[in-house]
C-alpha positions in Angstrom: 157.3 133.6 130.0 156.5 130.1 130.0 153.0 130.6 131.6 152.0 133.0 128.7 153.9 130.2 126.3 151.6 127.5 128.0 148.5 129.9 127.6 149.3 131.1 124.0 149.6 127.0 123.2 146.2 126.2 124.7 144.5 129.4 123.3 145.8 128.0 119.7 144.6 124.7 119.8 141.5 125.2 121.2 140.6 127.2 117.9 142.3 124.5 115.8 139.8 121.7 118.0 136.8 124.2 117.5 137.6 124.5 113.4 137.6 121.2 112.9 134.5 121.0 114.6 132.8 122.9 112.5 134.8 121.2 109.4 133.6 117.8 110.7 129.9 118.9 111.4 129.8 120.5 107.8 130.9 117.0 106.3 128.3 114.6 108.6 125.3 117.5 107.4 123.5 115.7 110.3 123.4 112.0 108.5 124.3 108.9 110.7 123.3 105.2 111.0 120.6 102.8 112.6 122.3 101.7 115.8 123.9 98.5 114.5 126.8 96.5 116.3 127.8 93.9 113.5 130.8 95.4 113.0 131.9 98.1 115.2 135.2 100.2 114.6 137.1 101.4 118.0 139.1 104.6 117.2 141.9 106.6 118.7 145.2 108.5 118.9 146.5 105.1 119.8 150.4 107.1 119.0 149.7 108.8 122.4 150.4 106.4 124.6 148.1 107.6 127.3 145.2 105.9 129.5 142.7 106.7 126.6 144.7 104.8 124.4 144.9 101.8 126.7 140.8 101.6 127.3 140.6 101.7 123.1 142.8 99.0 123.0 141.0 96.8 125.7 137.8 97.7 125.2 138.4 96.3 121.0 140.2 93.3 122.5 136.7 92.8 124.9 134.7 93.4 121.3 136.2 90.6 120.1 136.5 87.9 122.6 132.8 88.5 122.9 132.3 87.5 118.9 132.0 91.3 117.7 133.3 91.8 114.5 135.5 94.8 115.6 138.3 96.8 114.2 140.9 99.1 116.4 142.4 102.0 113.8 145.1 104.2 115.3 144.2 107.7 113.7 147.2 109.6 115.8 147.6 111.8 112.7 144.1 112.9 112.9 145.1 115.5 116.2 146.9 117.4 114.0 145.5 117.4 110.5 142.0 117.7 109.9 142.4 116.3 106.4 143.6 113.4 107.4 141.7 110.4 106.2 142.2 106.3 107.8 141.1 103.6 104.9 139.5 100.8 106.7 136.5 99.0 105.9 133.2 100.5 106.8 131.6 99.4 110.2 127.8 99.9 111.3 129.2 101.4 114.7 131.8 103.3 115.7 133.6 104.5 119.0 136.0 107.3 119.2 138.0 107.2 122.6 139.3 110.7 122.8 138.5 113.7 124.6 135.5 116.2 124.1 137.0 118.7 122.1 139.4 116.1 120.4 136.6 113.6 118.9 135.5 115.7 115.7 139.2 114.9 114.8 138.7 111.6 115.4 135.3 111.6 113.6 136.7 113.2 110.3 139.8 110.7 110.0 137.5 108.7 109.4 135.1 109.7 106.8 133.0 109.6 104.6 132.1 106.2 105.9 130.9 107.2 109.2 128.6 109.5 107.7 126.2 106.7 107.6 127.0 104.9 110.7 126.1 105.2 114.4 128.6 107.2 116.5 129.3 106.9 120.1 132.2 109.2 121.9 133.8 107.4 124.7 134.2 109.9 127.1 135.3 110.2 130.8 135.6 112.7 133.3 137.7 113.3 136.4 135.1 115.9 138.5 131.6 116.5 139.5 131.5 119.0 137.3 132.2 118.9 133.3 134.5 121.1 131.4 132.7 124.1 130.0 134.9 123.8 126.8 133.4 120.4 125.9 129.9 122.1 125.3 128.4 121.0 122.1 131.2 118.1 121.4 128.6 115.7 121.7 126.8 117.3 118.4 128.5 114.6 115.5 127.9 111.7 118.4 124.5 109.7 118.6 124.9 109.0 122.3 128.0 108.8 124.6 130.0 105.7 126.5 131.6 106.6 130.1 133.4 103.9 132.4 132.0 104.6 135.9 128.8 106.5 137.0 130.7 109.5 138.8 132.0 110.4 135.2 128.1 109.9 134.1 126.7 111.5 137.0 129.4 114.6 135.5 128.5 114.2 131.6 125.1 114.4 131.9 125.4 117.8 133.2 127.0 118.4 130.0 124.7 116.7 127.0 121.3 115.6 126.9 122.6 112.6 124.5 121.9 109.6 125.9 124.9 108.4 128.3 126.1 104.4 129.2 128.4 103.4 131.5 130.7 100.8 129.9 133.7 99.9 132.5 136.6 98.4 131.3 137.3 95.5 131.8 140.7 93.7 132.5 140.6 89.7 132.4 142.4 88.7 135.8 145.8 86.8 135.4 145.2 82.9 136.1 147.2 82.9 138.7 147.4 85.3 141.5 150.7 87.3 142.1 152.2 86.0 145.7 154.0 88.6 147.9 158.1 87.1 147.9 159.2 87.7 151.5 162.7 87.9 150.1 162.7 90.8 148.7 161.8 94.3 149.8 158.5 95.3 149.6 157.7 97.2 146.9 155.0 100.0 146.5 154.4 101.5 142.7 152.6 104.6 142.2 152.1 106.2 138.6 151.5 109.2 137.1 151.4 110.9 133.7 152.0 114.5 133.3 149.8 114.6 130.9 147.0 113.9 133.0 147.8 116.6 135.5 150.5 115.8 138.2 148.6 117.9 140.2 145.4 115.1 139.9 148.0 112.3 140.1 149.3 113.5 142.8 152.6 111.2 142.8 153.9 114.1 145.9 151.4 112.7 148.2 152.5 109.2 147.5 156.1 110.0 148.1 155.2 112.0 151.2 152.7 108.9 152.4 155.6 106.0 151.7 158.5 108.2 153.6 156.2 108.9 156.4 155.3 104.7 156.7 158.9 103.4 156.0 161.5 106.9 156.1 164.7 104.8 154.3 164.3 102.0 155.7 165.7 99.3 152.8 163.5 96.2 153.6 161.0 98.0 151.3 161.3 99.9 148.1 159.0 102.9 146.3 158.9 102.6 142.5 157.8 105.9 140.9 156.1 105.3 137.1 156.2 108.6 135.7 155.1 109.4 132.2 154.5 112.5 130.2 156.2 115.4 129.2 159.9 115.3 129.5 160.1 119.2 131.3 157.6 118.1 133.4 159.4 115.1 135.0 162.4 116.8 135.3 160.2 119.6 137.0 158.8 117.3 139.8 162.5 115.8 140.1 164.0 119.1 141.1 160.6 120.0 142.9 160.9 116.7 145.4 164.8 115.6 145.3 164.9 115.3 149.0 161.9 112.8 148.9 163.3 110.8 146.0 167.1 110.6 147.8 168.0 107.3 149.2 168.4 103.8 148.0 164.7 103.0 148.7 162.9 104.6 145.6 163.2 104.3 142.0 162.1 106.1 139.4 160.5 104.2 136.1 160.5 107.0 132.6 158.7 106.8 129.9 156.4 104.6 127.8 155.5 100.8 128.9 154.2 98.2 127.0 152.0 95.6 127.9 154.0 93.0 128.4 156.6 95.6 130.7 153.3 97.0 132.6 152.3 93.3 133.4 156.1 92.6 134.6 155.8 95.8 136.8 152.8 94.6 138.7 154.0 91.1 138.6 157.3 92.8 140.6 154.4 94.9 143.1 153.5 94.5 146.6 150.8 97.0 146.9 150.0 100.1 144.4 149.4 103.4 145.4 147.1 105.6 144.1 146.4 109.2 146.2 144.5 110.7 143.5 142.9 114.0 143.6 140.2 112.6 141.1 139.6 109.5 138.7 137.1 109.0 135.6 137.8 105.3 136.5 141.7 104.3 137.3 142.5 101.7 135.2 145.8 100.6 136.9 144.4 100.1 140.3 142.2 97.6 138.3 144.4 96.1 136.6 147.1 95.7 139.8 143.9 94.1 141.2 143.6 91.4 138.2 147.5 90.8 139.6 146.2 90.0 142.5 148.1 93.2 143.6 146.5 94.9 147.1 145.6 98.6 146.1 145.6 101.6 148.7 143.8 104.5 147.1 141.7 107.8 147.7 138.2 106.5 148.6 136.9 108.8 145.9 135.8 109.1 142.1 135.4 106.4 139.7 137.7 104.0 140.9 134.7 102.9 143.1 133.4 101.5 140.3 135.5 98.6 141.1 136.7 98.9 144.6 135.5 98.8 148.3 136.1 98.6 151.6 136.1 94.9 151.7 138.7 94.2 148.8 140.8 97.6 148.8 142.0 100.5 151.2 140.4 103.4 150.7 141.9 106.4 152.2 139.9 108.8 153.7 140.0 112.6 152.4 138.5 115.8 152.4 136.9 117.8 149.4 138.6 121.0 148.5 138.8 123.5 146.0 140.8 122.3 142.8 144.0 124.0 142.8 146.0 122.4 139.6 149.6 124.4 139.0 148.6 122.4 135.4 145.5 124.6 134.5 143.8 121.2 133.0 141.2 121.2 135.7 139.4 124.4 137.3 136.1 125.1 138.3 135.5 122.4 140.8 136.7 120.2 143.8 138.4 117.5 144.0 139.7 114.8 147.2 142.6 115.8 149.3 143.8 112.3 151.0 144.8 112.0 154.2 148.6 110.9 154.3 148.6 109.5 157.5 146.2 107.1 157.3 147.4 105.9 153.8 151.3 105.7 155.2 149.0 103.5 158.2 147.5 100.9 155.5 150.8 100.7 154.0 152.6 99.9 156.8 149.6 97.2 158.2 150.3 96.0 155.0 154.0 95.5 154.9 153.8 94.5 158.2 151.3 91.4 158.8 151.4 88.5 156.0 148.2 87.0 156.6 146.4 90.3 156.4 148.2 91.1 154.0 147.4 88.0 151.9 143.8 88.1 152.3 143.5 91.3 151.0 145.6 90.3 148.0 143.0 87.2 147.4 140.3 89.5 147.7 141.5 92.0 145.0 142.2 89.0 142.6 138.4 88.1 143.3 136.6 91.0 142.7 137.9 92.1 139.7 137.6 87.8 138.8 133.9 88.3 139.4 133.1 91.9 136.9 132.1 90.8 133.4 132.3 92.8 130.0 129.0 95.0 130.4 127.9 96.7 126.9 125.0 98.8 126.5 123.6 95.8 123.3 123.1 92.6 122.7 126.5 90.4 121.8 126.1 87.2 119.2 124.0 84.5 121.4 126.7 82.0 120.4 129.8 84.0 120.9 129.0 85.4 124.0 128.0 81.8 125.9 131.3 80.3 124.5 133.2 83.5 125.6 131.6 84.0 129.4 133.4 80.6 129.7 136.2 81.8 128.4 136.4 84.6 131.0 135.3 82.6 133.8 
């Protein structure tokens, strides 16, 4: 019953996505703007509380410290009610950070005044191949945004629109976070349900931290899990035997900035054994901590890692098998436990290793800049690079 609940749900708001579509096409009749950054809107379901809403929210703070005149509107509303209008003040540009089938939505909240702007979706994608349901979403966009070239490499499959990659970016903190030898060492891995547990994969690093430490209390697993609250209680009762003992912890529900910056700040290494990223934006930004980062060698997160600041864990390319039914049709990395619960433990184990590969994490992601696919204010953008620096 609740597969063909779960089905029903989809079926329904895949026709909702696909009426507004044609609503939102009807209203744009085709019109846009000259492709003009003076003032550039950034727009999403900021209410979500999701990885899409975090890049919108960077990605306008990055606008603006580079001297773009740049608004962020939250249009949560929008998802559910096509009719649904945002009053802001027109901009020449503007970016909706959303899915494929979710950016008409995002389009029509804010009409009429994008009507005669330029319009960019800010899309990414977690497989070699694209989703077959986001054919023709690109239709009401003059080109697309992606963060890493794997999601590129995907996309283009998908539109003929012309595709950029624009990473985030995530300014590093001043001063590196240092490993405190008096307290346990402490691996986080995340996950949102919402983004497919399956793809997360938060079971491989539970399986991978037991296998490098069993209980042992001089180190400690925190568990971030967001999403849907069934779901978390799902994956509680699924892996109770890995979660028993005084060495994990599980974190619920929504952070904010400030309590995601504490979390790394509280981090000895994070843990990502991902099936597939469009990018990974917290391995990045446990980087800018100067936080060591052991992750699947594989997807868009080697946008901004490598061998010689991160571990990457070797895996092997399999059919995608998600109990979620978000992602089909493809493959995706299976990471090999052993060697990740090996790079842990190397970790935990030698200081001096240990510290140069936290140093070395700090200074790659010290060394990326903000990369946009046009010309910031002369001005602005020599007194902010300084500013960066």
């Amino acid at each position: 019953m609740a597969a063909f609940h779960a089905s029903l749900k989809r079926s329904l708001t895949s026709s909702y996505l696909a009426g507004t579509e044609m609503l939102t096409h009807r209203f744009l009749r085709g019109h846009s703007g000259k492709r003009d950054f003076h003032r550039v809107i950034v727009v999403a379901a900021l209410g979500r509380n999701n990885g899409i809403a975090s890049g919108a929210r960077l990605q306008w703070n990055t606008l603006r410290q580079l001297g773009i005149d740049a608004e962020l509107l939250d249009v949560t509303p929008s998802v559910r009610n096509p009719l649904f209008r945002m009053p802001h003040r027109p901009g020449s540009a503007y970016v909706f950070h959303a899915g494929g089938p979710q950016t008409a939505s995002l389009i029509g909240s804010v009409l009429p005044h994008v009507a005669k702007a330029h319009r960019i979706a800010y899309w990414a994608w977690e497989l070699p191949d694209p989703p077959p349901d986001w054919m023709d979403c690109d239709r009401n966009v003059n080109e697309i945004w992606t963060p890493s070239a794997f999601s590129r490499a995907s996309l283009a499959r998908l539109s003929a629109k012309p595709i950029h990659v624009v990473p985030h970016y995530v300014p590093v903190r001043p001063v590196p976070r240092r490993r405190r030898f008096y307290e346990p060492f402490t691996v986080l891995a995340m996950a949102d349900s919402r983004s497919s547990l399956s793809r997360k994969n938060p079971e491989g690093a539970l399986r991978a931290f037991r296998a490098a430490f069993g209980s042992s209390r001089a180190v400690r697993l925190v568990l971030k899990l967001s999403g849907r609250d069934e779901d978390i209680r799902s994956l509680e009762a699924s892996f109770g035997d890995l979660l028993a003992g005084t060495n994990v912890r599980v974190v619920k529900g929504y952070l904010d900035t400030t309590e995601i910056s504490a979390l790394y700040e509280n981090t000895d290494v994070l843990l990502s054994l991902h099936r597939a990223e469009g990018f990974g934006l917290p391995m990045m930004e446990a980087m800018a901590h100067g936080v060591p980062v052991v992750a699947t060698g594989w997807s868009g997160n080697l946008t901004f890692m490598s061998a010689a600041d991160s571990h990457l864990v070797p895996y092997t390319l399999v059919p995608v098998n998600d109990t979620s039914a978000i992602y089909k049709g493809s493959i995706w990395a299976e990471p090999d436990l052993d060697e990740a619960a090996a790079m842990l433990r190397r970790l935990a184990e030698q200081p001096d290793y240990y510290a140069r590969f936290a140093e070395a994490a700090h200074c790659r992601i010290g060394k990326t800049a903000p990369s946009f696919p046009f010309d910031p204010p002369s001005a602005a953008q020599s007194a902010s690079i300084g500013a960066f620096a």
